[in-house]
C-alpha positions in Angstrom: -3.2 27.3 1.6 -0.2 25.6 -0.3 1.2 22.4 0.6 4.4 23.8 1.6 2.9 26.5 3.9 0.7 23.9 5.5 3.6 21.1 5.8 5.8 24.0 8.2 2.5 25.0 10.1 2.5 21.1 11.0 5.9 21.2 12.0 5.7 24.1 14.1 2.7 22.4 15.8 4.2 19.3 16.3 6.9 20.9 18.3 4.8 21.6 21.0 4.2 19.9 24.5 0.6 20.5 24.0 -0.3 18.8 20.9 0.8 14.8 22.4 -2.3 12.7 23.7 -3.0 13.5 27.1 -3.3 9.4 27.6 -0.1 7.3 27.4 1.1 4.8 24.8 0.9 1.9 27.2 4.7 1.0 27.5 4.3 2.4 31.6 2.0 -0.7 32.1 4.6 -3.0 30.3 7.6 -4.7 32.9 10.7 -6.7 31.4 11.4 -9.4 33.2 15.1 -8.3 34.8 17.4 -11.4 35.0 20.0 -11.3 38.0 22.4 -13.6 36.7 22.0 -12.8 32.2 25.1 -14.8 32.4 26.4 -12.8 29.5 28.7 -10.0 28.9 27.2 -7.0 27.5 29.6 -7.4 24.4 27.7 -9.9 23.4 24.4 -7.9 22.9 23.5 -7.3 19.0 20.0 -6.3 18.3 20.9 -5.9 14.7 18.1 -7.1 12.1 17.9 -7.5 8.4 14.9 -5.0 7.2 14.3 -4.2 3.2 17.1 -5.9 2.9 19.9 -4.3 5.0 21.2 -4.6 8.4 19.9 -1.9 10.8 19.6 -1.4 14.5 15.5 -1.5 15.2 14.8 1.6 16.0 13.5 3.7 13.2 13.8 7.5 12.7 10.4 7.3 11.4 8.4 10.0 8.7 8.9 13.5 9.9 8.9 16.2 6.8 9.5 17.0 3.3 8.5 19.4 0.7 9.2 22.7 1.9 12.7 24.8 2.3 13.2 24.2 5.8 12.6 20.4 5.3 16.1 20.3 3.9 18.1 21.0 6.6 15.6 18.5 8.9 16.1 15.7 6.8 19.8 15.9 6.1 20.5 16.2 9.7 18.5 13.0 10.4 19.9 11.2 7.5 23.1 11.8 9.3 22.2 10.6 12.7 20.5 7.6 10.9 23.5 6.7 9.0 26.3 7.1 11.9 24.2 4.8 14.1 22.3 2.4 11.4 19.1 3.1 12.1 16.2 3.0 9.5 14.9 6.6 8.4 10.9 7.4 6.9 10.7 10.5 4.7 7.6 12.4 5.7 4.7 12.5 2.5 6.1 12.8 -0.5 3.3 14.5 -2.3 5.0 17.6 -2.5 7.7 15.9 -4.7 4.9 13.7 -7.0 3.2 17.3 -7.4 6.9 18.8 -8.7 6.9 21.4 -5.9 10.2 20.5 -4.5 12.4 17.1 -4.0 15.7 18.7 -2.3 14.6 17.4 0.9 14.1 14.3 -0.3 17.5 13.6 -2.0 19.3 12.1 1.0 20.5 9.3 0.1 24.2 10.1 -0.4 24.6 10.9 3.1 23.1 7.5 4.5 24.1 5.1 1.5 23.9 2.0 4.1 20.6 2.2 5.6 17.2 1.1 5.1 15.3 4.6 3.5 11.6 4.1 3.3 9.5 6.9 1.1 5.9 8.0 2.0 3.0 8.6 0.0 -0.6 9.3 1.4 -3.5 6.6 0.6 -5.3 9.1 -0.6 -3.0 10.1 -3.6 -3.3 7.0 -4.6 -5.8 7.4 -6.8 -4.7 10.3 -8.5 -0.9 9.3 -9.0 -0.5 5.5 -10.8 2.0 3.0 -9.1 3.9 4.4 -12.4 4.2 7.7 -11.1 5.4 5.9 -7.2 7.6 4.1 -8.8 9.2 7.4 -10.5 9.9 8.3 -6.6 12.1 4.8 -6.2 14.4 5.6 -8.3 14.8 9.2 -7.7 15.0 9.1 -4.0 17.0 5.7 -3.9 14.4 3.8 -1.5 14.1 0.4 -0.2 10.5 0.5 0.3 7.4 2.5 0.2 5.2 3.5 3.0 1.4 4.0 2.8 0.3 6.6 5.2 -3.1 5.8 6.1 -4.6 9.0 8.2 -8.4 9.2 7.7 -8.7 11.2 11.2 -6.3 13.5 9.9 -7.9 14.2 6.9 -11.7 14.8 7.8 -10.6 17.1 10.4 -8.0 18.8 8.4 -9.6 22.3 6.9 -8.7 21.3 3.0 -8.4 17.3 4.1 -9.8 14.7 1.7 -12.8 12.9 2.2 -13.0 10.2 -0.3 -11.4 7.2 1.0 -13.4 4.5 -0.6 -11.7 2.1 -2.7 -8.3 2.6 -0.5 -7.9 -1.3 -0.5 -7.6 -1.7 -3.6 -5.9 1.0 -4.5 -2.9 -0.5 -2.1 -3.3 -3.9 -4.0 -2.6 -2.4 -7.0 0.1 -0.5 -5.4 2.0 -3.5 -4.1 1.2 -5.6 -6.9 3.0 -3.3 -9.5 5.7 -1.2 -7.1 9.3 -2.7 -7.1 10.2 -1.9 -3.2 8.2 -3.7 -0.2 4.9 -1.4 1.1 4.5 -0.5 4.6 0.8 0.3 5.4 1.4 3.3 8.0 -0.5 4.8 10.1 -0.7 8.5 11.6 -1.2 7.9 15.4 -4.5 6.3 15.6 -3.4 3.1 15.6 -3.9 0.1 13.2 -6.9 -2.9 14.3 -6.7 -6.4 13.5 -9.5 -6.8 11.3 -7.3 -3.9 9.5 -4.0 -5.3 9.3 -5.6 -8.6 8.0 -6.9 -6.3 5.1 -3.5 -5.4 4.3 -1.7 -8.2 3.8 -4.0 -9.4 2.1 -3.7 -6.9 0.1 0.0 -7.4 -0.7 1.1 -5.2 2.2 4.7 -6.3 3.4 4.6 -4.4 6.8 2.3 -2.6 9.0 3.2 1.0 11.2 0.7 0.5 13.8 1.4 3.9 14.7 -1.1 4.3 17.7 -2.3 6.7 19.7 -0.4 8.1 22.7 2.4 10.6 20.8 1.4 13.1 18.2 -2.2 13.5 18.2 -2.8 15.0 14.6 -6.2 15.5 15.9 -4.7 18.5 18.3 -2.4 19.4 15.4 -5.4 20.0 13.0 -7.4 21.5 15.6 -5.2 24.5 15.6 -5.0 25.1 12.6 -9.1 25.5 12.6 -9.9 22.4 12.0 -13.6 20.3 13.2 -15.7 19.0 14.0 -14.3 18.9 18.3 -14.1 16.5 20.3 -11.2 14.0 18.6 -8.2 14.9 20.6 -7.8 11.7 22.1 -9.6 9.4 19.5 -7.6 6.2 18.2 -6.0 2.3 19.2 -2.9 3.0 22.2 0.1 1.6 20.7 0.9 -1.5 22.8 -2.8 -2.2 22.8 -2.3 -2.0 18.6 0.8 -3.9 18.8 -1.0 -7.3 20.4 -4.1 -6.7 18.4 -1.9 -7.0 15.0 1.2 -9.1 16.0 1.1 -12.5 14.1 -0.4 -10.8 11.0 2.3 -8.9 9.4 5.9 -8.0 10.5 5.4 -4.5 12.8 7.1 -1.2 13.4 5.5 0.2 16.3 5.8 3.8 16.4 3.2 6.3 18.7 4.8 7.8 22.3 7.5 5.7 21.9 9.7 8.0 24.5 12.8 5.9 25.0 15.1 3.3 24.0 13.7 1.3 26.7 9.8 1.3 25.1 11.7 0.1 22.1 12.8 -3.0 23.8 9.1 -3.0 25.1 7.7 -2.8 21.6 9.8 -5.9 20.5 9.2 -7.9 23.3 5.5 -7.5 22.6 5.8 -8.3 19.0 6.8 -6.3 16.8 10.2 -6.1 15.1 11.2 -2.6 14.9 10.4 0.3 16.8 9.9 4.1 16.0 9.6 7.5 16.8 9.5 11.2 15.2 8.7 13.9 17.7 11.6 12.8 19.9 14.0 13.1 16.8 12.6 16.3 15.3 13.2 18.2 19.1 16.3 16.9 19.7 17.2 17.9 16.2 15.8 21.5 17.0 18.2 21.6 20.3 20.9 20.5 18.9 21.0 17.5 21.0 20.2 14.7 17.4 23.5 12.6 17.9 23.0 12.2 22.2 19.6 11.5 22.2 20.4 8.6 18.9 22.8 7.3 20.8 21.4 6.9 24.3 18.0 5.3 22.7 20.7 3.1 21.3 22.2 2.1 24.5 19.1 2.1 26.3 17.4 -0.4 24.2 21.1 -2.7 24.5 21.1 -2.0 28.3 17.4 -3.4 28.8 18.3 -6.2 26.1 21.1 -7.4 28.9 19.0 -6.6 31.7 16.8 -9.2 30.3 19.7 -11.5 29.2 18.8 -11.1 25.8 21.7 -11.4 23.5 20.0 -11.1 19.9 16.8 -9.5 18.9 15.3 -12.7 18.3 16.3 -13.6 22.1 14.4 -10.1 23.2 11.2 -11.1 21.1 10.9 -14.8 22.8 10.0 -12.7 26.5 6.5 -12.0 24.8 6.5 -15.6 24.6 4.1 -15.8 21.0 1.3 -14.5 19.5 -1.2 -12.8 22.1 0.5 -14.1 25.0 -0.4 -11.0 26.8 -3.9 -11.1 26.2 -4.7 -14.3 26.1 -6.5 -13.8 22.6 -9.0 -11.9 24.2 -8.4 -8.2 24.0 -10.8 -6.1 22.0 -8.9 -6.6 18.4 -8.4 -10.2 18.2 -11.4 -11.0 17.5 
């Protein structure tokens, strides 16, 4: 099967109920301390942070598609959204463009010339395509960093997956050391460990997508398409549990059932600094509904900001109260 007929089958499969874990993310377990008196006006609420180098609001439109003709229209449409309400947008894999398939969908960068635009390459190309070749992407696409998509489930369960993922460390090293853009090691919603994310940066990586389990599981996706062997469906690290077990290692985006602009307040509260989401984005953008649902994640995450009298992102980030606060340093990945 070719890439691009296999990249819509993953799109149509992603856009069904069916194909999320049937467990949660973890952000229904996780309360915000609601302040009575925030002694603030909600004016004064800016969440704003500086990531790759630009201002954005932290909540990230994160990798969706690329590389096929309806791709286009997708990923303009988000652009959009992401440009009107400064939020950070991740193009899906951009293998399709490295193997001179198609780039069109790529190219959006005239519609969202003020945000932070992160590409997306798979760990697995790395050894076939040189930080040389990456690099070549850069430029083309007009990116402020790279992502690494990291998705070893994925692949062994995928029908025409790879298998050979020894040697991925280094292969990232070399990556880092050599690209001109910051690399985000990202993961595919199975969540990233500690032991892992201390790998990366030492490694070079300048941020981790935890990307846990609880949204998409790619196990379900591949599974209809015919993939094996059964039995994965809900495999893989819950996001907020992922989230404690790598915050104070690298700066985070946590992405994997976030459902609301609420579980991004959640997500930065508990550590990390940005928070994202692609199934949410792609359906609204499929109804129609892109620009309302952008917008009331927007004022969601502000709302529960004031709720907590939280002025700045920094203020929201001081509830978790430091590094493993909320386990004590004793949940399973601290170790």
């Amino acid at each position: 099967m070719g890439i691009e007929e296999r990249k819509g089958e993953h799109i149509n499969a992603v856009l069904r109920e069916d194909m999320e874990y049937s467990r949660k993310a973890g952000f229904e377990q996780v309360e915000l301390p609601h302040k009575a008196l925030p002694e603030m006006d909600f004016s004064e609420v800016d969440l704003n942070v500086k990531f790759l180098g630009k201002k954005a609001f932290p909540i990230m439109i994160t990798a969706i598609t690329g590389g096929f003709r309806g791709a286009v229209k997708i990923n303009q449409e988000l652009a959009s959204v992401a440009e009107k309400n400064s939020l950070p947008l991740g193009l899906g894999s951009m293998r399709p463009m490295l193997e001179g398939v198609e780039s069109e969908s790529y190219l959006v960068r005239k519609i969202c010339p003020s945000i932070p635009l992160v590409g997306n390459v798979g760990v697995a190309q790395l050894a076939k395509y040189g930080p040389e070749k990456i690099e070549g992407l850069l430029s083309k696409a007009e990116l402020d960093g790279m992502a690494v998509h990291l998705n070893p489930l994925q692949e062994i369960l995928q029908p025409e997956g790879d298998r050979k993922f020894s040697g991925s460390l280094k292969l990232i090293e070399k990556l880092c050391s050599k690209l001109s853009v910051p690399v985000i090691a990202k993961e595919c919603g199975a969540g990233v460990s500690r032991g892992v994310a201390k790998k990366l940066k030492e490694a070079g990586v300048s941020w981790i997508d935890v990307s846990g389990a609880g949204g998409t599981s790619w196990s379900k996706v591949e599974y209809a398409r015919g993939g094996k062997p059964a039995g994965f469906e809900e495999w893989g690290i819950r996001t907020v549990d992922s989230i404690m077990m790598c915050r104070g290692t690298l700066p985070l985006i946590a992405s994997g059932g976030v459902r609301s602009g609420i579980d991004c307040a959640k997500a930065v509260a508990l550590g990390a600094e940005i928070a994202g989401a692609a199934r949410p984005f792609l359906v609204a953008q499929q109804e129609g509904k892109l620009n309302e649902m952008a917008a009331e994640w927007v004022s969601q995450m502000k709302v529960a900001a004031f709720l907590c009298g939280c002025k700045t992102h920094s203020d929201l980030k001081e509830l978790g109260g430091g590094e493993h606060s909320g386990c004590g340093g004793s949940c399973s990945g601290c170790e």
